[in-house]
N, C-alpha and C positions, 0 to 999 in steps of 0.2 A: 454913765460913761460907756461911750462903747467901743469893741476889740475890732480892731480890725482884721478883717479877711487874710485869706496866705494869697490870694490874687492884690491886694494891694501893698502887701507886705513890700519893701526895697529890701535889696542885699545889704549888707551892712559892707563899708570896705574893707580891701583885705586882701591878702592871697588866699588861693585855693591849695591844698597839700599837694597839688599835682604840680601847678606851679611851680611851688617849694621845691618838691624834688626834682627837678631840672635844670634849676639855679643850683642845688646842690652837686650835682652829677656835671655839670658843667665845669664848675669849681675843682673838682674832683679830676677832673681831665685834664684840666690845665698845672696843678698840681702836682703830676704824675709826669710833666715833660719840663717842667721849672726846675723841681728841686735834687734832680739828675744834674742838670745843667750847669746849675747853682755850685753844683761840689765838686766837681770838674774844673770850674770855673776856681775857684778857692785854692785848689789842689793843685794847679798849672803856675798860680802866683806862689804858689811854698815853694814851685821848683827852681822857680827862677831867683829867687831868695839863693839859690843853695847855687848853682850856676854861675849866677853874677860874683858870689863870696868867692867863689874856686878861680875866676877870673884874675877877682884882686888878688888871690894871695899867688897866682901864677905870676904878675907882674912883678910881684915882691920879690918872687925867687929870681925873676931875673935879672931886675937890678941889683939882688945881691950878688948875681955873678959875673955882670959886667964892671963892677966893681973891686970883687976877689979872685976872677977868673975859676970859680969851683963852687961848685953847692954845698959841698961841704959847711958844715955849723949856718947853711942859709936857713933854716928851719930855727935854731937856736936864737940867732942873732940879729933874721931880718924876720921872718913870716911868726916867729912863736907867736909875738905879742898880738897880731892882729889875730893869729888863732885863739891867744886868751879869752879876746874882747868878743868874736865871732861864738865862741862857746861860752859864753857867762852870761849873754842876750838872753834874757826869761823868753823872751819869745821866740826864740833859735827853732827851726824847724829840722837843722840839720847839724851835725857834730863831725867840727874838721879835724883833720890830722894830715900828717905827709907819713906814712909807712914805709917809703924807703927812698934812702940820700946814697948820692955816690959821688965823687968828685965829677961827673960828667951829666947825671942824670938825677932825676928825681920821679916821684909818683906824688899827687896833692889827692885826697879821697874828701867826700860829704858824702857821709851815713845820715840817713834819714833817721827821725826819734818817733818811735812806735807812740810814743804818748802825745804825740802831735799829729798821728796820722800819717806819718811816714816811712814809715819802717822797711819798707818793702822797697826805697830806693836808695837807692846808690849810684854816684859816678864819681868820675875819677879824670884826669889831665895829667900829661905828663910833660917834661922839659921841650919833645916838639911836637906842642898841642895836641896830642892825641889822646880824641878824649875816649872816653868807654861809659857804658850806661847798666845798671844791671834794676831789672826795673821785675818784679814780681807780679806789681799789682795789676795792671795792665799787661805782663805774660812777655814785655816785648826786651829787648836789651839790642844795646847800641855798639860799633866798632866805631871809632869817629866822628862820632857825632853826641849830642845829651838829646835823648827820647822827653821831651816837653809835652808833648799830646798822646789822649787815647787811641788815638790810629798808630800811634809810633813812630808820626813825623819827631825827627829834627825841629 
């Protein structure tokens, strides 16, 4: 039997480790601009979860007061219930409340839940729309507007 020579040897196929690491480093870079993205991306839909909620129960309160003429017991009698439901969602990103009723006026708040990644926002709407943003995590807060984006847009 005879061995053959390293001149007629063939390469076997395959990658080279140089190869490899290039596909890997490649990988790696696209990685590093995706999964920023990705949780930005995740983190904008929780807001709007908690925004759109503060909406409905704004509408609540104000059918309850075109109906009673006063906000008064609107939190008890119109918006509680939809706050029960809103807070008892295992999957709630945010926890509503109304902090303060007056015959004329109201405050509606969503507190972000630290164990969902939100803890650090908050906003709030008041009887003529005026919302407020208090946002930690991205540094920015809002007079009239709810901060939805890392820039601080509206």
């Amino acid at each position: 039997m005879r061995i053959p020579s390293m001149a007629t040897r063939s390469r076997s196929p395959g990658f080279t480790l140089i190869e490899l690491m290039i596909v890997i480093a490649i990988i790696a870079i696209l990685a590093a601009v995706v999964v920023p993205t990705y949780g930005s991306y995740v983190m904008r839909g929780k807001i709007i979860d908690g925004t759109s909620h503060l909406g409905d129960l704004r509408t609540q309160m104000e059918k309850y007061f075109m109906d009673n003429r006063t906000y008064l017991n609107g939190v008890a009698c119109g918006v509680q219930p939809v706050i029960t439901a809103y807070n008892a969602d295992p999957a709630a990103n945010f926890v509503y409340d109304c902090p303060a009723v007056t015959a004329t006026t109201y405050t509606l708040r969503a507190q972000g839940l630290a164990a969902r990644g939100m803890g650090t926002f908050s906003y709030t709407v008041d009887q003529t729309n005026n919302k407020s943003t208090v946002n930690t995590y991205w540094g920015f807060g809002g007079t009239n507007c709810w901060v939805i984006k890392s820039d601080g847009s509206c």
